[in-house]
Steps between C-alpha positions, in 0.01 A plus 500: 500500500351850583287544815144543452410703763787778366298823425495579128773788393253620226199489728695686743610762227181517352337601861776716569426718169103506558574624872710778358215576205322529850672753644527682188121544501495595852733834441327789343532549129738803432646514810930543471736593762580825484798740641452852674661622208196381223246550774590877533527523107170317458350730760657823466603546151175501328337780761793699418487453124182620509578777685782651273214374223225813635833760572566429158110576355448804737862645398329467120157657611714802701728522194140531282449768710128426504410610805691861694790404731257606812248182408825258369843589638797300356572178657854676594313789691300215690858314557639839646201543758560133601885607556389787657294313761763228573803743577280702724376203679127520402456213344586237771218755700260443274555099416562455868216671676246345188657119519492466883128603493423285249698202650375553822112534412549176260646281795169634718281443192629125497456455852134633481417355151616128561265399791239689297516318227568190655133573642364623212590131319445299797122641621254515238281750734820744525552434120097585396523839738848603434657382166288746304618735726875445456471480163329870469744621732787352218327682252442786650774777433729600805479846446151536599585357843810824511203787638318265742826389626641878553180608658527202756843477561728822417714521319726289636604123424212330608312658209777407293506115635113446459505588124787252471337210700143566337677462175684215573272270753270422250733358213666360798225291551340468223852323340466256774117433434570396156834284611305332699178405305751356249621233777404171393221383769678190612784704647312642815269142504880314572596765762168463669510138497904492655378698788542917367258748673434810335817698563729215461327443172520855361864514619558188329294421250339824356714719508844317361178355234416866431812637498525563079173644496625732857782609354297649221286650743840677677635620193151695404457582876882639459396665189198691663669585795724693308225663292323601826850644622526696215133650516509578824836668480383723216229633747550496825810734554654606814851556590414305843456177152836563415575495064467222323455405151117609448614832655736529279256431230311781626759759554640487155089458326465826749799707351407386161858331494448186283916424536333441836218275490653286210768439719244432782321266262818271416600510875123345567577252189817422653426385804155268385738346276819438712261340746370316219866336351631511888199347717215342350667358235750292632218392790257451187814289331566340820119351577402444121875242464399321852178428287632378178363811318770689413443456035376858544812641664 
């Protein structure tokens, strides 16, 4: 005679299968386990596709000949000023002195724009005086900031560094403004109630809350800095600056060498986009997975 307090087999099965339907739910739809091998394909491949796709349409446009060879060289005359560059050592001037800057200013942008807008979201006196402020100052196009920044500093790089960190602070801190007004109000209510003061709850709470809509805010403060870099660079030239890309820019616009500032032009692409596949992407990959909201990658 069976024993009556012996746990069902198809009870147990049956809650078995509706904790695994469970689970199921709980991992983000889409997501697969992926190799370094499909990661780099699904990354890398289509930039490059494209790329060969536009050598392809402005080898039919030079072969048109539409235009003179002075306003549209051949994509091989561009490709033999790029060679050019690299064996004399130019290049890794240029990308070098332009990257470092741009780096550099960035990290001091972040330092300066987090508190800020950690302040900005936090004090609704700091927000009514300054937010309207910061966001002018994110509309407002670097290159206007290039004479008054010559005039007060040199030419030198602290001219060059405050165009960067004026174009970068605000979308700095504006991108962590709008990460965290999107934190769901009961967050900083439970850190206040288990004992968090104000920095322990923006170290802890806010900020690891805010940190999809920050990230945003880094790429576009990323993507300014490197606009600013490039303005500034175009104007304020001194061999004391050293040569980077935007002087390069200007050198070949200045002997009316368009081999020159095409190739100056894809360098400048270059570089936004290997940051792009190399940096913010997998950190954008990383933090959107840890969320569950990784159907768009």
């Amino acid at each position: 005679m069976p024993r009556l307090d012996r746990p069902d087999t198809a009870v147990e099965d049956a809650d078995e299968a509706v904790g695994a339907g469970l689970d199921s739910l709980d991992t983000p739809a889409g997501e697969r386990r992926e190799g370094r091998g499909k990661r780099f394909l699904r990354g890398f491949v289509p930039p490059l596709l494209f790329l060969v796709l536009l050598v392809v349409v402005w080898q039919i446009l030079w072969a048109a000949a539409f235009w003179s060879e002075s306003m549209l060289p051949a994509p091989l005359a561009v490709w033999d000023e790029l060679v050019d560059i690299t064996s004399t050592g130019e290049i890794f001037e240029f990308v070098w002195t332009s990257v470092h800057r741009a780096a550099l200013g960035f990290l001091i942008g972040v330092v300066i724009g987090t508190p800020l807008g950690l302040l900005v979201a936090k004090v609704r006196l700091v927000r009514a005086a300054v937010g309207p402020f910061l966001t002018g100052l994110q509309s407002l196009p670097s290159v206007a900031w290039v004479p008054a920044a010559i005039l007060w500093f040199g030419l030198n790089d602290a001219s060059i560094y405050f165009v960067v960190l004026l174009g970068s602070v605000p979308s700095i801190a504006n991108g962590l403004v709008s990460g965290i007004d999107q934190i769901p109000p009961i967050l900083p209510r439970v850190g206040q109630v288990m004992g968090a003061n104000r920095l322990s709850s923006a170290r802890h709470i806010l900020l690891p809350a805010a940190l999809p809509g920050f990230l945003a805010g880094l790429k576009q403060g990323w993507a300014f800095s490197w606009r600013s870099l490039m303005a500034a660079e175009l104007i304020a030239l001194s061999p004391a600056l050293g040569k980077g890309l935007g002087a390069y820019l200007n050198e070949g616009s200045s002997f009316n060498s368009m081999e020159g500032v095409i190739s100056a032009i894809f360098l400048i692409l270059l570089v936004g986009v290997g940051i792009e596949l190399l940096v913010f992407r997998p950190l954008e990959r990383s933090v959107l997975r840890a969320r569950g909201l990784t159907a768009s990658l």
